[in-house]
N, C-alpha and C positions, 0 to 999 in steps of 0.2 A: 605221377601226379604233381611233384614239385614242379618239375618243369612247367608244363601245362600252365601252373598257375603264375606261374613265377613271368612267362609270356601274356597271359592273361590280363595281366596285374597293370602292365605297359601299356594296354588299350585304354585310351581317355574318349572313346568313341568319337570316328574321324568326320570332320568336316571343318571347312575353316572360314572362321565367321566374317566373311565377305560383305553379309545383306542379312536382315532378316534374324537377326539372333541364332543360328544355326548353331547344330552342335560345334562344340571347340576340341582340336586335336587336328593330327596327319592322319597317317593307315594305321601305326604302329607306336606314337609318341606321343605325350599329350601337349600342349601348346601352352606360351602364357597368356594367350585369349582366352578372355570367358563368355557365356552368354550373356543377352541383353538383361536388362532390370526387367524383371517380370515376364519374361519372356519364356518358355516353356517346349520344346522338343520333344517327343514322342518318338522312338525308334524301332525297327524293326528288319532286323538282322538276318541274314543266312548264310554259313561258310561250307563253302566246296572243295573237294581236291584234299590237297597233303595236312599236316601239323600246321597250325596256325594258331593267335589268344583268343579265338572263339571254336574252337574244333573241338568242342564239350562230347560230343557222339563217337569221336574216333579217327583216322586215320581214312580218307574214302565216304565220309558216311556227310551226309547232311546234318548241319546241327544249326537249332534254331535259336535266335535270341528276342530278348523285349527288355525297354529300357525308357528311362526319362532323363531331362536335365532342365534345371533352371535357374537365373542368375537374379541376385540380390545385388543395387549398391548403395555403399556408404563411403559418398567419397571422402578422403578419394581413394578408400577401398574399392574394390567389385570381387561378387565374392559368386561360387559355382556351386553346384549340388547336384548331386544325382544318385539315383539308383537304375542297376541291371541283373541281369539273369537269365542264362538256359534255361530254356523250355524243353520238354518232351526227351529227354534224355536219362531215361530209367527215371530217378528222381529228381527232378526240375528244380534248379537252384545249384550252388549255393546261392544267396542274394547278397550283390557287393552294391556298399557304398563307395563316393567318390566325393572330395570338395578340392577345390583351389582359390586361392587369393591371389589378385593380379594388383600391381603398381604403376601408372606410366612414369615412370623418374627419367626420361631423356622425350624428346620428340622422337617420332615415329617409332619409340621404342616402348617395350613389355618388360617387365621382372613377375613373375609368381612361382608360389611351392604351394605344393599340392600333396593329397594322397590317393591312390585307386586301390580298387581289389579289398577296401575292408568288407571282411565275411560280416553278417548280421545274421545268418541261420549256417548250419552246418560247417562250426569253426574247424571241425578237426580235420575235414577234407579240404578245406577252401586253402590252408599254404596262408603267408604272412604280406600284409599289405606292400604295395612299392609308393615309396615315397620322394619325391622328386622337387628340382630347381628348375625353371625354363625360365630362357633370355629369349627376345621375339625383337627384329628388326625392318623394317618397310622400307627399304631400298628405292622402290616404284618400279625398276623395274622386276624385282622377285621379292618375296620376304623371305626372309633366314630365322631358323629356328633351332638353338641348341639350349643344352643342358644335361643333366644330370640324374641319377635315380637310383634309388639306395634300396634293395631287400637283401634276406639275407640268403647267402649265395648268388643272388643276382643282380649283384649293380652292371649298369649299364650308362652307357655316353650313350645319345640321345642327338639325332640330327636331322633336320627337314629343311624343304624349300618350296615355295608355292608362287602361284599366278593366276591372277584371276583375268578372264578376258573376256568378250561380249562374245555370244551366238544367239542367231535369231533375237535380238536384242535380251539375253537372259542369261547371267554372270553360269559361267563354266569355269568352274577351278580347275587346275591343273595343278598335280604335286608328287613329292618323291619321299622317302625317308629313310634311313638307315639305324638298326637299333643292334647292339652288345647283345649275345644269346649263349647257352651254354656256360654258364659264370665267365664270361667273358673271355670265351674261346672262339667262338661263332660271330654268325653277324644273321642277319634277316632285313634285305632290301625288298620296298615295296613302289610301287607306282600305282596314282589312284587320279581319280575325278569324281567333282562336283558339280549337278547340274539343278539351278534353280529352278525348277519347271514351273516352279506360280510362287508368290508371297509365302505359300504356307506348307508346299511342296518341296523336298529336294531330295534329289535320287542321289547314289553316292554306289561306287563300285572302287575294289582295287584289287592287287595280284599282291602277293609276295614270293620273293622268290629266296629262303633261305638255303646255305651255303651248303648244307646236310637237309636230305628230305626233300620230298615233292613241296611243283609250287598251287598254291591255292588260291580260290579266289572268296571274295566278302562281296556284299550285294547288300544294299541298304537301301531304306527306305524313310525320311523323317520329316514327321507333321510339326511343323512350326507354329504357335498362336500365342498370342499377348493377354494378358489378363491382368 
């Protein structure tokens, strides 16, 4: 269960805010992007295959998630929130919170610390929140994404890179990450895509292939709208 949660904890729900206020994160790391001001994500998750931070059901078994996120600013803070949760898994929950606070202090650059994985029902199974630094840098041609992230027995170094590129004229992200697993014995590479299908639409898939254990896949689905 530690584990479990302790991987869990490391999901800042992936998509990388391209267009559109999209969720903010890689496959497995969370980003110092946040979402737009008032801008609101809706998600809806399912992982397949081996261990993975949403494989709430098991090892093999399909497990289902639902989730939200939306961004406040005060500049020149910008600030995240959110809440998620397994579904249909004996009993459904725990329900974590999540927030981060972003900086731009350089051009094309990001600074925010965050937290994931706080439990709000079912503290004694949910395991102790991850708390985290991300630096975020826009290159043009890729952006870089490192940082940091403290629980306890599981901190972890924290590493992504992304691109965004046109298909059929509609931003397809393309991205990679690498995260510390086992108290930083392990590692868990992921390779993932973003595909904007409309303003309010974006699909989102990725694999991970950790170092120990089968690889899995995540399959996303997230309604974007302004309010």
């Amino acid at each position: 269960m530690l584990y479990k949660t302790r991987i869990l904890a490391l999901a800042a729900v992936a998509a990388a805010t391209a267009a559109f206020g999209t969720p903010t994160g890689l496959n497995n790391i969370p980003t110092a992007e946040t979402i737009d001001h008032r801008t609101v994500a809706a998600q809806f998750f399912s992982s397949f295959g081996g261990s993975n931070q949403f494989a709430t059901s098991g090892p093999g078994k399909t497990s289902q998630w639902a989730g939200f996120k939306t961004g406040w600013e005060f500049k020149p803070l910008h600030l995240e929130w959110g809440l998620d949760s397994p579904l249909g898994t004996g009993y459904s929950g725990p329900l974590f919170f999540q927030t981060k606070a972003r900086i731009e202090p350089w051009k094309d650059g990001m600074f925010a610390l965050g937290v994931a994985g706080v439990a709000l029902t079912d503290t004694r199974r949910a395991g102790d929140p991850f708390t985290y630094a991300m630096f975020y840098h826009d290159f043009h041609v890729l952006r870089l994404h490192a940082g940091y992230g403290i629980q306890t027995r599981g901190n972890s170094y924290l590493f992504g890179v992304d691109r965004t590129v046109k298909v059929f004229d509609r931003n397809l992200n393309l991205n990679a990450d690498i995260v510390q697993s086992r108290n930083q014995h392990g590692v868990i590479a992921a390779l993932g895509t973003k595909y904007f299908l409309s303003k309010h639409i974006v699909l989102e898939s990725w694999v991970n292939f950790p170092d120990r254990d089968r690889t899995s896949w995540i399959a996303k689905i997230n309604y974007v709208f302004t309010f």
